[in-house]
Structures are given as structure tokens and as C-alpha cells.
N, C-alpha and C positions, 0 to 999 in steps of 0.2 A: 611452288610456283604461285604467280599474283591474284590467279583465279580460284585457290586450294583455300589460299592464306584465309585466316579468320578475319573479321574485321578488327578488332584489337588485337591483335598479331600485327595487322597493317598498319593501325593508328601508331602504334608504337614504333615500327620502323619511319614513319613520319615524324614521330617525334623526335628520336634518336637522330635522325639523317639532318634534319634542319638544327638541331639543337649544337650537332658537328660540323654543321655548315657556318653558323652563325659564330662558332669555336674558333674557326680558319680563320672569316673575311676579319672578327673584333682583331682576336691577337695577333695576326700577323699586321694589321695595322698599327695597334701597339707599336710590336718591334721595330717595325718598319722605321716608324717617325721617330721612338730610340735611334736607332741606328745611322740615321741619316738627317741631315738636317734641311738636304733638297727633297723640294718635294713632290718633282719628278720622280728622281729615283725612289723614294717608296712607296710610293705611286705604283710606278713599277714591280718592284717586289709584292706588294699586296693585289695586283692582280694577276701577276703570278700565281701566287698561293692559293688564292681562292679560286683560279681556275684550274687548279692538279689537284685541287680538295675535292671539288664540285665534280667532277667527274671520276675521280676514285668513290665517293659517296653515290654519286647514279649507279656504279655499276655495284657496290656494295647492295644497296638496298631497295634495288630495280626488283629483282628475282622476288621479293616479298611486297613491296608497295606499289610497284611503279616509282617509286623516290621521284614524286611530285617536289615536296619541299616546296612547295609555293601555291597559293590559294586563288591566285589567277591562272593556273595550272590544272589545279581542281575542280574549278567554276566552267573554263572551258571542256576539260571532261564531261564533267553533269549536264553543259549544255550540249555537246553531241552528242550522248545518250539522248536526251530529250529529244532532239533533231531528227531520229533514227539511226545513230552512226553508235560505234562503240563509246563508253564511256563509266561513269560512276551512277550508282542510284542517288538521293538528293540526301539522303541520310547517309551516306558513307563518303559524301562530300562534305557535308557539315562535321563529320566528324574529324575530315581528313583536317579542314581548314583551321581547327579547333588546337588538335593534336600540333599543329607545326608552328602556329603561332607561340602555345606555350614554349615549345619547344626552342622557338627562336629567342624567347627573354632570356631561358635558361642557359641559350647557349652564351649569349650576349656575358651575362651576371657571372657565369663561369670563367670565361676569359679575362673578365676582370679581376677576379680573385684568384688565377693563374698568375696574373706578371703582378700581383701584393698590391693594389689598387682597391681600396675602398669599394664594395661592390651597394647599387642602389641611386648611384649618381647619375641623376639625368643628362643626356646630351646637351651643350649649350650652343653648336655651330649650327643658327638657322640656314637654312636653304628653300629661299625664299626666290620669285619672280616667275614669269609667263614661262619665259625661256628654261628655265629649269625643269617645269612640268611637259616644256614638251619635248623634251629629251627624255623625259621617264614612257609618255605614251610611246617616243622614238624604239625607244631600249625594250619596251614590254612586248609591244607589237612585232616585234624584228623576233625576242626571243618564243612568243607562241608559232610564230611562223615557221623559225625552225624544226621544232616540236612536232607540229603536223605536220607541214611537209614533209622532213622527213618519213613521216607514220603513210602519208597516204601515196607516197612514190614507192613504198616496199622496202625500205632503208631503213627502219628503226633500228639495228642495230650502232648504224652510226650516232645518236642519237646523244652519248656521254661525252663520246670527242668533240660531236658537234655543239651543244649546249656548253660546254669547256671554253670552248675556244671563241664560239661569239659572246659569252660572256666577259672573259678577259680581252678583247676589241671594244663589247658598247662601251668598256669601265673608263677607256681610252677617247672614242666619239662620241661621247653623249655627255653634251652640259652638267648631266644630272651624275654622274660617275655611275648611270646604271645602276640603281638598287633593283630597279624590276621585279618585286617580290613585294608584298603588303606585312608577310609575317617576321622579314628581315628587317623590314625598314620600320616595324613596331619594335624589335629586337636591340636594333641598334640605336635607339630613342635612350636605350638603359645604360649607352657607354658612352664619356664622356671621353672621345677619343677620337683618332683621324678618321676614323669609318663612323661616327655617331651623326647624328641628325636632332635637332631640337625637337619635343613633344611638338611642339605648337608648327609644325613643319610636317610633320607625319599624316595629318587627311589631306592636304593638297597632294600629294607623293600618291598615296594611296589610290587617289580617285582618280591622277594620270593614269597609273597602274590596270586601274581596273579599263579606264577608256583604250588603254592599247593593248589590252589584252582583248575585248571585243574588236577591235582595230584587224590586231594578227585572226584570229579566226574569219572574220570575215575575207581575209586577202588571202587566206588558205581554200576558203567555198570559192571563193572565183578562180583561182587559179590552178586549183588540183579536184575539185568539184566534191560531192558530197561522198562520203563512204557507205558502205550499207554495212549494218550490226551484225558481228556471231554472235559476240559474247558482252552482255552486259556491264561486266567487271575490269573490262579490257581495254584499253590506251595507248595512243601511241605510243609513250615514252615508256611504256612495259611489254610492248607487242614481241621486243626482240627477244625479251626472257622466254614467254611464252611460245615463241616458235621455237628455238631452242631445247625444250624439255622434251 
């Protein structure tokens, strides 16, 4: 269980889970634009996949981490800990954040050397403009709100389906195709492919990311109000393991 687990026990199913996250969103992008020449349809297909990966990996690797997998995930943990509500101490957030970023180059580098692609080649498709970033604050804010909400209506077990499934929607409304992730959208900087993003793209991404991710927490304290702490080690997005046990 998540509050048993060692912390590198946890960093590591951090790593593993983003590094397999990053596996799904690259390659199935890949194939996708193989396979299709509209770019709807693999469109389509890749947020498919990444939303039946993303949620088979929550519930994978829920019971040992929380399967964060994202550092805006993290950050607002450590900040409701601090807050008084459950969450991460500030070093087992630093390490989470740490753990999933490598994790998301590897998975990136791996998928590329999956379908015989040169691995190490940067992204060249900027994504650039006002409007893009505010589809990422859109996309990040919606996704912590599910998160806690979730956690603070007593529902965390829906939590996989639900993160699944508004994932595979923002990837659809949102300008930005929804990265909502800092350590994905470093990840994806390493594949020069339908899912890649340009180096020089990647801190504007990042800094909507982070802004709507205070965004969602904040629209969680006003509308579901604050939580009080059992357990230090404990989050929503792992509450459902631990009641469970």
C-alpha cells in the first residue's frame, strides 16, 4: 500500500508509470500518422490509446505511488500537505518530480527506438501563441480538479476512469492537444513526431501547466472546501488504494 511503500519503491513506480505513459502517448502517435494520412483520425487513435494506457497505468501503479505521473500532480500534493489536508512531504515531492521527468525522456527515447527511428532527435513542431497556452492552463486546471474533486466528494476510486477519460476529451478541446503534464511535455521535446513539441516550446507549456494547475486547486478549495490530514503520505489519486487494503 502507498503509505507502506518505501520512497524509492515509490520514485521508481514513478518512473516506470510515466516512462510507460510516455511509451503509449509517443508510439501510438507514431503509428497513428503511419497509418493514417488524416489527421483526425489519428488524432483519434492516439487519444484513444493514451487514454486506455493512462488508466490501466493509474490502476497499475496507484497501490505503490499514487501514479502521479505528473509534477503538477505532485506540487499540488505537497501544497495540501502544507495547507493541512493530506498530501507529500517536500522531499518525496522533489523526488517524485524528478523520478517522472527522467522517466518521461526515457519513455519518449524508447518509443522511438521501438518503431527504428533514430533516437535523440529533437522535436521540430513549434507550438507556439497566447491561445495555445491557454488551452494548456484550460487542460491542467480541468485535470487537477478532477483529481481532487474526486478525493474530496469520497470517490477516489473513480479516479483512473475518470482521469482516462477527461484526458482523452481535453486532447480533443483544448488548442493545446492537452499535454497537461511538465514531465511529458519535456518528454516529448525528444520525439520528432505527431505527439512532439519543439525545445524552445516547452517553458511557455510548462508555466501554463503550472498556472492551471494552481488554477484547479484553487477551484477545488472553493467548491469542495478544505480537507483535514490523516495521513501525510496520502492523496487523493491513491486514497482509493488505501481504503481498500
Amino acid at each position: 500500500m502507498p503509505a507502506s511503500a518505501s520512497l524509492p519503491r515509490r520514485a521508481a513506480a514513478e518512473f516506470t508509470g510515466t516512462a510507460a505513459l510516455l511509451v503509449i502517448v509517443v508510439g501510438s502517435g507514431i503509428q497513428a500518422a503511419a497509418l493514417s494520412r488524416d489527421t483526425g483520425v489519428a488524432l483519434l487513435a492516439n487519444a484513444a490509446a493514451s487514454a486506455i494506457g493512462l488508466g490501466l497505468i493509474i490502476t497499475l501503479f496507484g497501490p505503490l505511488s499514487g501514479a502521479h505521473l505528473n509534477p503538477v500532480v505532485t506540487l499540488v500534493s505537497w501544497w495540501t500537505r502544507r495547507s493541512g489536508g493530506e498530501g507529500l512531504t517536500g522531499r518525496a515531492a522533489a523526488v517524485y518530480a524528478a523520478a517522472q521527468t527522467v522517466g518521461a525522456v526515457a519513455g519518449a527515447v524508447l518509443a522511438e527506438v521501438m518503431f527504428g527511428r533514430a533516437p535523440g532527435a529533437f522535436a521540430v513542431q513549434a507550438k507556439d501563441g497566447a491561445h495555445l497556452l491557454v488551452g494548456e492552463v484550460v487542460a491542467t486546471a480541468g485535470l487537477v480538479l478532477v483529481i481532487q474533486g474526486l478525493g474530496r466528494i469520497g470517490r477516489p476510486r473513480l479516479v483512473p476512469a475518470a482521469v482516462a477519460g477527461y484526458i482523452a476529451a481535453a486532447i480533443w478541446f483544448t488548442s493545446s492537444g492537452s499535454f497537461a503534464n511538465p514531465a511529458g511535455t519535456v518528454g516529448r521535446a525528444f520525439s520528432d513526431s505527431f505527439t512532439g513539441i519543439a525545445p524552445a516550446s516547452v517553458p511557455g507549456f510548462v508555466a501554463a501547466q503550472l498556472v492551471g494547475g494552481g488554477l484547479g486547486l484553487a477551484l477545488s478549495l472553493v467548491l469542495y472546501g478544505r480537507e483535514k490530514a490523516r495521513n501525510a503520505e496520502v492523496t487523493p489519486i491513491n486514497a482509493a488504494y488505501r481504503a481498500a487494503s
